[in-house]
MIRO-241025 format. One line per field, with one value per atom (N, C-alpha, C): atom name; y, x, z. Coordinates in Angstrom, 1 decimal, always signed. Layout:
<recs>
atomo <- CA | ...
y <- Y | ...
x <- X | ...
z <- Z | ...
</recs>
This chain:
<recs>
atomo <- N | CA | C | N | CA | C | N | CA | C | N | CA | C | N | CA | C | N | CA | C | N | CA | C | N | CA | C | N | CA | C | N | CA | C | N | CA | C | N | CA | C | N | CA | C | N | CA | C | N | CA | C | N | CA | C | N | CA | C | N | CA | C | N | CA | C | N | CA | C | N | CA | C | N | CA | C | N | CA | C | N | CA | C | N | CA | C | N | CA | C | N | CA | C | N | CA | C | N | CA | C | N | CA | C | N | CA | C | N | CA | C | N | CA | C | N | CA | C | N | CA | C | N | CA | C | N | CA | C | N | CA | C | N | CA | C | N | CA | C | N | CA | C | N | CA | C | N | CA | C | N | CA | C | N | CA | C | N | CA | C | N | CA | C | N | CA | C | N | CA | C | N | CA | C | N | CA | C | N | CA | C | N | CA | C | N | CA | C | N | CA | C | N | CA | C | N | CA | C | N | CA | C | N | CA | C | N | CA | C | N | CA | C | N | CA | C | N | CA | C | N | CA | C | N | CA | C | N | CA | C | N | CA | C | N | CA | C | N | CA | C | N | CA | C | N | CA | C | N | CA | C | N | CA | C | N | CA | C | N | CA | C | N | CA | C | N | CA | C | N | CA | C | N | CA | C | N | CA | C | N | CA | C | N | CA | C | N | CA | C | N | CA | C | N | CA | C | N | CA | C | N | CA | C | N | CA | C | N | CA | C | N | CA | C | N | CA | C | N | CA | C | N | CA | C | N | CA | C | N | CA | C | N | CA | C | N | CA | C | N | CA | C | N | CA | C | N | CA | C | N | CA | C | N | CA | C | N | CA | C | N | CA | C | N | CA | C | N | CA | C | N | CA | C | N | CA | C | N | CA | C | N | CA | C | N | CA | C | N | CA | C | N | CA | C | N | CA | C | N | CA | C | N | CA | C | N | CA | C | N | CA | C | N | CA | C | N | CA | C | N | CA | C | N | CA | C | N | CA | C | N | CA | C | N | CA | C | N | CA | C | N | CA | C | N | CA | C | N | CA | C | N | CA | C | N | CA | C | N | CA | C | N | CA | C | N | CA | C | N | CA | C | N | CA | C | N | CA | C | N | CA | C | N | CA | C | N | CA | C | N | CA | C | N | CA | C | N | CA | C | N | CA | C | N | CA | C | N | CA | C | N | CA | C | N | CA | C | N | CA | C | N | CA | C | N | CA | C | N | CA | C | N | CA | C | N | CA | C | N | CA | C | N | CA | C | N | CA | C | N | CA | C | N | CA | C | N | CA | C | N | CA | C | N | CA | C | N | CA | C | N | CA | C | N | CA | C | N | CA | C | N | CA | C | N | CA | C | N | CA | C | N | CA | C | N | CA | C | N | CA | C | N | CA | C | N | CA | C | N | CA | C | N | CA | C | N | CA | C | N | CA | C | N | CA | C | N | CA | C | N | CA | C | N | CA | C | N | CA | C | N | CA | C | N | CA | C
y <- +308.8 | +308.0 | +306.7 | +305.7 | +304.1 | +303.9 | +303.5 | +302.8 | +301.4 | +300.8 | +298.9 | +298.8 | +297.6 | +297.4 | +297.4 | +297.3 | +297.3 | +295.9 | +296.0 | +294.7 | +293.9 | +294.9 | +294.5 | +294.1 | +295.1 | +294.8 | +293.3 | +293.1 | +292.1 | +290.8 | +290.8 | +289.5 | +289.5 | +290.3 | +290.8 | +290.3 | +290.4 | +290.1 | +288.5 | +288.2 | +286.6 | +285.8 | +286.5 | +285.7 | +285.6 | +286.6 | +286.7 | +285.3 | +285.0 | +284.3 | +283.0 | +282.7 | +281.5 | +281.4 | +282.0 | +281.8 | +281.6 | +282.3 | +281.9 | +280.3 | +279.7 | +279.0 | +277.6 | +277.7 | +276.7 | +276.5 | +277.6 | +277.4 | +277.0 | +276.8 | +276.5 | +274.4 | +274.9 | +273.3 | +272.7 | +273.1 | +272.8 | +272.1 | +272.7 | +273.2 | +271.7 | +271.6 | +270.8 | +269.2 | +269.3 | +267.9 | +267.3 | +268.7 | +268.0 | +267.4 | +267.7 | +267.4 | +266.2 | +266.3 | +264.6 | +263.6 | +263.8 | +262.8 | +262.9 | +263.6 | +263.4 | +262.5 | +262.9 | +262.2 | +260.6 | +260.0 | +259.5 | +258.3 | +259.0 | +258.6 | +258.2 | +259.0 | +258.7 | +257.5 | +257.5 | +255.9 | +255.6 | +255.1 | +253.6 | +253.5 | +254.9 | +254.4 | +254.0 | +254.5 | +253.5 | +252.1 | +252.1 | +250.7 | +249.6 | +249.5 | +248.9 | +248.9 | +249.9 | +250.2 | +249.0 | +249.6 | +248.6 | +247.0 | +246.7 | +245.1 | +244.8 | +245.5 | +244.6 | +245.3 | +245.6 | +245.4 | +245.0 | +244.4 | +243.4 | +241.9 | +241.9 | +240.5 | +240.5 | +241.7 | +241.7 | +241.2 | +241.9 | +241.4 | +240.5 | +239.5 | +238.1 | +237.1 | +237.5 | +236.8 | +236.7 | +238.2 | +238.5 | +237.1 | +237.1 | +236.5 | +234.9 | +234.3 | +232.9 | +233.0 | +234.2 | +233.4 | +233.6 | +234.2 | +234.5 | +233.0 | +232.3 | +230.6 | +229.9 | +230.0 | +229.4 | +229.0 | +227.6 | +227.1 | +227.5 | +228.4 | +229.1 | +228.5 | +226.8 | +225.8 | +225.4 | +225.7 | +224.9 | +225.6 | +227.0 | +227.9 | +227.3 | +227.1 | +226.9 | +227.5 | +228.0 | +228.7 | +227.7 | +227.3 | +226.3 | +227.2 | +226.9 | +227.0 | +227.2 | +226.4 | +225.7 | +226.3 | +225.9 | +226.2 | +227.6 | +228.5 | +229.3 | +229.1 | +229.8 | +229.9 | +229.2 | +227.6 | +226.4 | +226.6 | +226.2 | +226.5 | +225.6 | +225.1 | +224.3 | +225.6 | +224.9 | +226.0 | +225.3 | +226.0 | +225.4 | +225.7 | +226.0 | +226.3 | +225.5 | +224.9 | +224.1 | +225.3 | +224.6 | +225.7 | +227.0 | +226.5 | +227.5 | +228.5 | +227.9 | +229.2 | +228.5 | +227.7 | +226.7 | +226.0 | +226.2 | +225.4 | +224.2 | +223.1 | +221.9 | +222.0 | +221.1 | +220.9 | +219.0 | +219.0 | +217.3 | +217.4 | +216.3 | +215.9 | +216.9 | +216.7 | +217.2 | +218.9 | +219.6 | +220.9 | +222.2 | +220.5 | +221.5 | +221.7 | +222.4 | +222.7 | +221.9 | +221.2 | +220.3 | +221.1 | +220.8 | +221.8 | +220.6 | +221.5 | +220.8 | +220.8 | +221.4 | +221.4 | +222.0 | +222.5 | +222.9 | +223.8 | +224.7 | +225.7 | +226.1 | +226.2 | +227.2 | +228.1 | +229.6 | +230.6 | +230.6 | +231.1 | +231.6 | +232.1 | +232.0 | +233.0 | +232.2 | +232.1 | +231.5 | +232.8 | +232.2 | +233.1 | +233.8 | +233.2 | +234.5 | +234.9 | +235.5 | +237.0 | +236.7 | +235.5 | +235.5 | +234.9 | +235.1 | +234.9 | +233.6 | +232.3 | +231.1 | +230.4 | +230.4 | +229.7 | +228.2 | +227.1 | +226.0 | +225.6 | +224.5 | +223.8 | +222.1 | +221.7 | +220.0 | +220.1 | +219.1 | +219.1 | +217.3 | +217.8 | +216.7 | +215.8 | +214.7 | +213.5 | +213.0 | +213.1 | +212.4 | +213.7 | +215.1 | +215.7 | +215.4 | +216.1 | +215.9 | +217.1 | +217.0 | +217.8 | +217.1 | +217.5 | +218.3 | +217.6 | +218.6 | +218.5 | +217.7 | +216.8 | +216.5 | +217.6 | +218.3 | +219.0 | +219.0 | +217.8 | +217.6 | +217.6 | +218.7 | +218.8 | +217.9 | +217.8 | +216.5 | +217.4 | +216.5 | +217.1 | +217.8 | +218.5 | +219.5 | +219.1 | +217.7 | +216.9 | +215.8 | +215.8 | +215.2 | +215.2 | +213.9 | +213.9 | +214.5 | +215.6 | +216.0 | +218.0 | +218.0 | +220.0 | +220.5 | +221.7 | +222.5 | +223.5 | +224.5 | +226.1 | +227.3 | +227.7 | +229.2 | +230.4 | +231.2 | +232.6 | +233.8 | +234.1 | +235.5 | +236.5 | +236.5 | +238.1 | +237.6 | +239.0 | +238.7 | +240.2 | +240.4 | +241.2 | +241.5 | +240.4 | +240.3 | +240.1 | +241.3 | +241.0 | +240.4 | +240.7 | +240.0 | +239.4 | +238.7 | +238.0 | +237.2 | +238.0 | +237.1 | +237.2 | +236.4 | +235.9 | +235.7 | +236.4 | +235.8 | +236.2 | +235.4 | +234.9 | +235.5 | +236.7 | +237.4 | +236.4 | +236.7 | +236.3 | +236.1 | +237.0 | +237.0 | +235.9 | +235.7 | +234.7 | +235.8 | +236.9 | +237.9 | +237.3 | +237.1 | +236.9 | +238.5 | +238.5 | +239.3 | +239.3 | +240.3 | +239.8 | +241.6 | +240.9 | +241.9 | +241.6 | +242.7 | +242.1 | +243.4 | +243.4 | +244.6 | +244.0 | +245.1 | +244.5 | +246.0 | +245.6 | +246.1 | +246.1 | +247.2 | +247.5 | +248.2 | +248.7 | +249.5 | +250.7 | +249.8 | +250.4 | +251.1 | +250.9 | +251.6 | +250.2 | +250.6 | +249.5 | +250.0 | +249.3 | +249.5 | +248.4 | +248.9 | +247.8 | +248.1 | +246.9 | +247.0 | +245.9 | +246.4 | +245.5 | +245.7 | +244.6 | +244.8 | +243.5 | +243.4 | +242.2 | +242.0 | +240.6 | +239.7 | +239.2 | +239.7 | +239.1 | +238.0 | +236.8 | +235.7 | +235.2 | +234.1 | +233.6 | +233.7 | +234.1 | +233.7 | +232.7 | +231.9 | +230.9 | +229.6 | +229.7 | +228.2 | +227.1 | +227.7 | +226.3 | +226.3
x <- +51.2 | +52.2 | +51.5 | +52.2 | +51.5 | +52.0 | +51.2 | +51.7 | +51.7 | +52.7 | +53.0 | +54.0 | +54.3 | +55.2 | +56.6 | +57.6 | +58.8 | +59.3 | +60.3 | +60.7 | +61.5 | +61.4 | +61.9 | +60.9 | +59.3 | +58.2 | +57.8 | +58.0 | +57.3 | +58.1 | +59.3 | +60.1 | +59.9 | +59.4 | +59.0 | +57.8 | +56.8 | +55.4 | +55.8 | +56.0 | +56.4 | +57.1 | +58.3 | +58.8 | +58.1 | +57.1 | +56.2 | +54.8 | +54.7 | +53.6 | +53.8 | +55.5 | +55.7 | +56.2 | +56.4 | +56.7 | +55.0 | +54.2 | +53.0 | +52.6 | +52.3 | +52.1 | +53.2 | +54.5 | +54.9 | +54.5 | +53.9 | +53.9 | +52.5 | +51.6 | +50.6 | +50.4 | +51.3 | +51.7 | +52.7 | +53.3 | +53.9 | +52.7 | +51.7 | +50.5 | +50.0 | +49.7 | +48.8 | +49.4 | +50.4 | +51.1 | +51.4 | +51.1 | +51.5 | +50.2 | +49.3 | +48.2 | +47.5 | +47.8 | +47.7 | +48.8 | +49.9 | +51.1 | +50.1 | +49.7 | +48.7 | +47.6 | +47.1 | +45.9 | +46.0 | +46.9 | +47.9 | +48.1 | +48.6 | +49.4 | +48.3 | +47.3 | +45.9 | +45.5 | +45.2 | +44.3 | +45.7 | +46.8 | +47.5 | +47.3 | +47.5 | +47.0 | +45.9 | +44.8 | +43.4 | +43.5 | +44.0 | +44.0 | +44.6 | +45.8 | +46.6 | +45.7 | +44.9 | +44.0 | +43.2 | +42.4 | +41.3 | +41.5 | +42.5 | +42.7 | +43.0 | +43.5 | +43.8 | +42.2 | +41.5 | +40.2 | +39.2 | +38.9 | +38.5 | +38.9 | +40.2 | +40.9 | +40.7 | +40.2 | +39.6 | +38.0 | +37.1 | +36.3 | +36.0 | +36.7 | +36.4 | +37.0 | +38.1 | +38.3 | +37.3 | +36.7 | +35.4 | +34.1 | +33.7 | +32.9 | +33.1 | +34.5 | +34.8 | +34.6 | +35.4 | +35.2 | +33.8 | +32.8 | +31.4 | +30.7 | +31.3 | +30.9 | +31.7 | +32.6 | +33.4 | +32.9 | +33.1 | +32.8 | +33.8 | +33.6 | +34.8 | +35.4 | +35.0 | +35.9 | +36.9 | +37.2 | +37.8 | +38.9 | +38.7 | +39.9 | +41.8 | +42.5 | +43.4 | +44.5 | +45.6 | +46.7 | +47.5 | +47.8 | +49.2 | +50.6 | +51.6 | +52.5 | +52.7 | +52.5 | +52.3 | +51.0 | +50.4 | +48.9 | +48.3 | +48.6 | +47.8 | +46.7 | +45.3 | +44.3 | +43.6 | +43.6 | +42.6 | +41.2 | +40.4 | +38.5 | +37.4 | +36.7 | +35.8 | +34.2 | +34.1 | +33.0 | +31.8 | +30.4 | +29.0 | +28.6 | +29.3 | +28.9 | +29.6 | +28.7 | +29.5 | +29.9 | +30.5 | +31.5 | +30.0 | +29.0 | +28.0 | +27.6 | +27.9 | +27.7 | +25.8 | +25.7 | +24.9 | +25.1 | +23.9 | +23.9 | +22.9 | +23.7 | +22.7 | +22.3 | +21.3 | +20.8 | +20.3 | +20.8 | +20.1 | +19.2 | +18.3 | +16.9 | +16.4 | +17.1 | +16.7 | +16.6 | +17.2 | +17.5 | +18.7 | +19.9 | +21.4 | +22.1 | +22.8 | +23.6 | +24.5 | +25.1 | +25.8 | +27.1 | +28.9 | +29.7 | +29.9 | +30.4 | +30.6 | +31.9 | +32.6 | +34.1 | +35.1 | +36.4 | +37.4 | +37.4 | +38.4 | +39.5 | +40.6 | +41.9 | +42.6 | +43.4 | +43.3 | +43.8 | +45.3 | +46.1 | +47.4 | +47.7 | +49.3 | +50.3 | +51.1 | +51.4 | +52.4 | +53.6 | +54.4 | +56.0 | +55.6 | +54.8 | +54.4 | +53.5 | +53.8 | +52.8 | +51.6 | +51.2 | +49.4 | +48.5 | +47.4 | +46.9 | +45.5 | +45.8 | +44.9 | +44.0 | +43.2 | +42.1 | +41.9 | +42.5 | +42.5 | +41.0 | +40.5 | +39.2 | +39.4 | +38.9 | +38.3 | +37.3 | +36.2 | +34.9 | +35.1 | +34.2 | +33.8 | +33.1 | +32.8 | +32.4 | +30.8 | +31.3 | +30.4 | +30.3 | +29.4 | +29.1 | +28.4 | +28.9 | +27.7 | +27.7 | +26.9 | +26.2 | +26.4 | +27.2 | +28.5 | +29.4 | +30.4 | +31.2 | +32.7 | +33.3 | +34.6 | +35.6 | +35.7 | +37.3 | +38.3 | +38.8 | +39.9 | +40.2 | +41.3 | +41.1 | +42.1 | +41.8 | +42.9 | +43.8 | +44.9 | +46.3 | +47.1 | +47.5 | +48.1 | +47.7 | +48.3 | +49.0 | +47.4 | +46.8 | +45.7 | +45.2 | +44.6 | +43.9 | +42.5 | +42.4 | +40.8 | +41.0 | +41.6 | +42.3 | +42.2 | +41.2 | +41.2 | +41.7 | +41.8 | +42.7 | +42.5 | +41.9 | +42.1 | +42.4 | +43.1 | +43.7 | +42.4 | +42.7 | +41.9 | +42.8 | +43.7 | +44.3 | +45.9 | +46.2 | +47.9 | +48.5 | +50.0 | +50.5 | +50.2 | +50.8 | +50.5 | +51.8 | +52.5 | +53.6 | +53.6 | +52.9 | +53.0 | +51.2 | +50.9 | +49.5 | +50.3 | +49.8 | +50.2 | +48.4 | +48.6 | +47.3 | +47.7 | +47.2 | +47.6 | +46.1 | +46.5 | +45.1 | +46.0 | +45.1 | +45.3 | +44.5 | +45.1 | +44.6 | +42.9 | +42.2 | +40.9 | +40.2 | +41.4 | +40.4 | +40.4 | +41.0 | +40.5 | +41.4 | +40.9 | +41.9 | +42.4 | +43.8 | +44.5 | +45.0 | +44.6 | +45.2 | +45.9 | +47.3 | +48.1 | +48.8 | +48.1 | +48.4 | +49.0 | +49.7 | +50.6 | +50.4 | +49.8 | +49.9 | +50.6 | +51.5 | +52.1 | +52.1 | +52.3 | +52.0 | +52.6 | +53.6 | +54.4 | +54.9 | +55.0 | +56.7 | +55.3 | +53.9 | +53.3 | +52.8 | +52.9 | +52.2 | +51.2 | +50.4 | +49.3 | +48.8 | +49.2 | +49.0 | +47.5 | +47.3 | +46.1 | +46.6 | +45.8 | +46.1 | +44.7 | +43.8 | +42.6 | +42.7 | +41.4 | +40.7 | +39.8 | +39.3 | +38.6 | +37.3 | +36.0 | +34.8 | +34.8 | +34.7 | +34.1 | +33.1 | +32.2 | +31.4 | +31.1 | +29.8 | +29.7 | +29.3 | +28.4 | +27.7 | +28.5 | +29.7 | +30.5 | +30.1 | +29.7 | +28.9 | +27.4
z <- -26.2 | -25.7 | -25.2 | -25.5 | -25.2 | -23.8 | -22.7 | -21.6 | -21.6 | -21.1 | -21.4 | -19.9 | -19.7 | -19.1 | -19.3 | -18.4 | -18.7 | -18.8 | -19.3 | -19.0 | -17.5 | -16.9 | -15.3 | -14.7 | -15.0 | -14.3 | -14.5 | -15.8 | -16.4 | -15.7 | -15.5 | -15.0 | -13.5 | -13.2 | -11.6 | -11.1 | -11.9 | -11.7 | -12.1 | -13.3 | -14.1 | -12.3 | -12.0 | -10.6 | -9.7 | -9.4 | -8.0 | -8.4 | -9.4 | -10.1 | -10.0 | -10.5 | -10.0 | -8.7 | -8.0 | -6.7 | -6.3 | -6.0 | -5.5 | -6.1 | -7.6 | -8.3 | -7.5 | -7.0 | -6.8 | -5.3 | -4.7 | -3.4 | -3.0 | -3.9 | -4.3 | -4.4 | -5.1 | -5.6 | -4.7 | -3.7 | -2.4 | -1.4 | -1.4 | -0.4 | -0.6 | -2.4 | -2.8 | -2.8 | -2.7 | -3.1 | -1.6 | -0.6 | +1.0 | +1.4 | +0.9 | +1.5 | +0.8 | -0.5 | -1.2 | -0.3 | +0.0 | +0.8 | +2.0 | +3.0 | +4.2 | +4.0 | +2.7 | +2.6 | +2.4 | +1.7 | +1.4 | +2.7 | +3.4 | +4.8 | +5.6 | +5.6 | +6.2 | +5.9 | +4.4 | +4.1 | +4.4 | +4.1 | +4.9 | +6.2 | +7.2 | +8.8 | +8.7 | +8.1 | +7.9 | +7.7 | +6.5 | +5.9 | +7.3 | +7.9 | +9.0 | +10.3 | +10.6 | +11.9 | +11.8 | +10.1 | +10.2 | +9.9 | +9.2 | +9.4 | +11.0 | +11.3 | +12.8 | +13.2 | +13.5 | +14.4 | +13.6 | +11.8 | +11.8 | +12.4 | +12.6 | +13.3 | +14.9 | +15.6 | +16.8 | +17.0 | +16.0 | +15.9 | +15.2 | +14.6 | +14.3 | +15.6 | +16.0 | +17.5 | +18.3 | +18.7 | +20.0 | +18.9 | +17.8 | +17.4 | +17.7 | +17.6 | +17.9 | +19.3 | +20.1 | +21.4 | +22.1 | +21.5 | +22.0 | +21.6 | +20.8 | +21.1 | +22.0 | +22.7 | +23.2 | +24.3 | +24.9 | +26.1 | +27.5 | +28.2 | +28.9 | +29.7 | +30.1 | +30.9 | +29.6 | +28.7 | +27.4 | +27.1 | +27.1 | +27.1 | +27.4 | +26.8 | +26.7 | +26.1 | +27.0 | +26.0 | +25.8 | +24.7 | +24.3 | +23.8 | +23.7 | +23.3 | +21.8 | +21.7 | +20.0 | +19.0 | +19.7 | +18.8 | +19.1 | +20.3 | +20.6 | +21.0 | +21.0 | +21.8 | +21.7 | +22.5 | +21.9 | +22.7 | +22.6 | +22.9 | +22.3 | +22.7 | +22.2 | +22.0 | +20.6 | +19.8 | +20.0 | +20.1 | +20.6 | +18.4 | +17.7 | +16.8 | +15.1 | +13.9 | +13.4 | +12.3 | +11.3 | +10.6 | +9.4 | +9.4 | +9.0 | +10.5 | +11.4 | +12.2 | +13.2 | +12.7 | +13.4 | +14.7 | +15.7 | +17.1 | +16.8 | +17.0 | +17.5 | +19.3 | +19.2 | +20.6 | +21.0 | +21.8 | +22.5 | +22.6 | +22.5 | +22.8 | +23.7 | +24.6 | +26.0 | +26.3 | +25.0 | +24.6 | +25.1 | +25.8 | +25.9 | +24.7 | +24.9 | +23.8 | +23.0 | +22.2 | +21.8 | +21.1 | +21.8 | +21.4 | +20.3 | +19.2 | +17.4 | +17.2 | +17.6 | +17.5 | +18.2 | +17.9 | +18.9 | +17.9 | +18.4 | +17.5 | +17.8 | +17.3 | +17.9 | +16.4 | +17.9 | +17.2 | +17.1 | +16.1 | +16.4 | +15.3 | +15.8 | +14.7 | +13.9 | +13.0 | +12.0 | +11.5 | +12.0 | +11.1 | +10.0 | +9.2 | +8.0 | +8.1 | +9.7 | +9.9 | +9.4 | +9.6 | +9.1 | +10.8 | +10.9 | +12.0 | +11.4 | +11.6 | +11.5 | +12.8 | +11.6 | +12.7 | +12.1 | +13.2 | +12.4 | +13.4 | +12.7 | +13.4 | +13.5 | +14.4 | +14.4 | +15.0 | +14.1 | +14.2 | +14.8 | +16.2 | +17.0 | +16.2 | +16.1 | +15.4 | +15.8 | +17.1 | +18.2 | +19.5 | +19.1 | +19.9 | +21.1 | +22.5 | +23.8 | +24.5 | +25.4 | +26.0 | +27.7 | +28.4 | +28.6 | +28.1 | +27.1 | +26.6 | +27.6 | +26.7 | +27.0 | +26.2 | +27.8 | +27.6 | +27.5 | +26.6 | +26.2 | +24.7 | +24.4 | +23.1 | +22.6 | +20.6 | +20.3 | +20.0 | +20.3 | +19.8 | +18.4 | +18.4 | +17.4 | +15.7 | +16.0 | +15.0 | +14.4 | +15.1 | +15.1 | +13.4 | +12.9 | +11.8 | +11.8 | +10.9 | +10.5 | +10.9 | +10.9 | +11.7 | +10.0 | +10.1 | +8.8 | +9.2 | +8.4 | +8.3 | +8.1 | +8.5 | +7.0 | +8.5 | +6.8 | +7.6 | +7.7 | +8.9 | +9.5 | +9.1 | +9.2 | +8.9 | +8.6 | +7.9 | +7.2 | +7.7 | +7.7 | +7.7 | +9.4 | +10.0 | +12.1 | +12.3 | +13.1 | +13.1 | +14.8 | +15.9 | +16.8 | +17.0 | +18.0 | +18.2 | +19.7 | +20.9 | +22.2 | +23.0 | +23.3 | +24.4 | +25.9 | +27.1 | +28.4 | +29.3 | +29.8 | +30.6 | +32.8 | +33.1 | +34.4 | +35.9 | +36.8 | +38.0 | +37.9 | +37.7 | +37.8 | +36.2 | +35.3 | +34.3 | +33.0 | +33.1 | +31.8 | +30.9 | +29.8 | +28.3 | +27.6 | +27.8 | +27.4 | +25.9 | +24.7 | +23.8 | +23.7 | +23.1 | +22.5 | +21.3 | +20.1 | +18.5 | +18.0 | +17.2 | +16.5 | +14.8 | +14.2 | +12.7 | +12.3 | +10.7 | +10.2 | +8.7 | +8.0 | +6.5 | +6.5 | +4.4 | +4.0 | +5.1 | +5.9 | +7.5 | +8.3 | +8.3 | +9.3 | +10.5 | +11.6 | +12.8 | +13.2 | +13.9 | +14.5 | +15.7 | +17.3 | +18.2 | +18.8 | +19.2 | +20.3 | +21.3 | +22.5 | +23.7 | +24.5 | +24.4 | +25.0 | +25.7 | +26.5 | +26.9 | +26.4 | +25.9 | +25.3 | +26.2 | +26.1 | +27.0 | +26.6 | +27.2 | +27.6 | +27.9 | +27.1 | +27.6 | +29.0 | +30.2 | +31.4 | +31.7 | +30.9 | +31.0 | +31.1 | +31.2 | +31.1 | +30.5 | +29.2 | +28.1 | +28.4
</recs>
């Protein structure tokens, strides 16, 4: 007598096989969506704290009598550094500031660093920066996809920044304080 299966057993074992097999593929497909979800929280984290640390890098040239929050412009500052990232020095061996900058936000969510390079640098600097609208102001963007960028400056002098960036519906805020030059130029 031949032993085989029946045909009940056979649709029985066949159901139990795809039930494990889809629950398998439940398992696998949740954990690709996680992984998924991961790199975009990655991706959103890390553009906003490369845009922290390019800020801490501008304001570590910054002359800390120069500091200015505008309205308009955002975070104006006078830089000891020219656009290669070079310090000149006077005869005498002070520091010579090379230009201004300021930080801010534009409507399309991009975060710019415009620059004017002083002409006629000195050593101590005139802190008076030129106005907005001024001829010779270059541009470029630090970071895109910023849905807020606020700066405020506390009782004691700490620069306050509070930035929210956003990507395919994920955000990502930070709210730190910004060190400061001590040296006041």
């Amino acid at each position: 007598m031949r032993r085989g299966f029946t045909l009940l057993e056979v649709v029985i074992s066949s159901g139990l096989l795809l039930l494990i097999l889809g629950l398998l593929l439940a398992m696998f497909l949740s954990a690709v969506r996680a992984l998924r979800e991961g790199e975009r929280r990655s991706s959103v984290q890390r553009s906003a704290l490369i845009l922290l640390q390019r800020l801490r890098q501008e304001l570590n040239c910054a002359h800390r009598d120069s500091l200015l929050l505008d309205p308009q412009q955002g975070l104006v500052f006078l830089s000891d550094r020219n656009a290669a990232g070079q310090l000149r020095y006077t005869p005498g061996g002070q520091r010579l500031w090379l230009r201004w900058q300021t930080v801010g936000w534009l409507a399309t969510r991009q975060v710019v660093l415009r620059q004017w390079s002083i002409t006629n640098p000195t050593s101590p600097p005139v802190l008076t920066p030129p106005v907005a609208n001024a001829a010779g102001w270059s541009q470029r963007m630090l970071a895109a996809d910023v849905e807020q960028l606020n700066f405020q400056v506390d009782a004691q002098g700490a620069l306050h920044l509070q930035l929210r960036t956003a990507r395919e519906g994920l955000q990502y805020e930070v709210n730190t304080v910004l060190a400061l030059p001590l040296d006041g130029g």
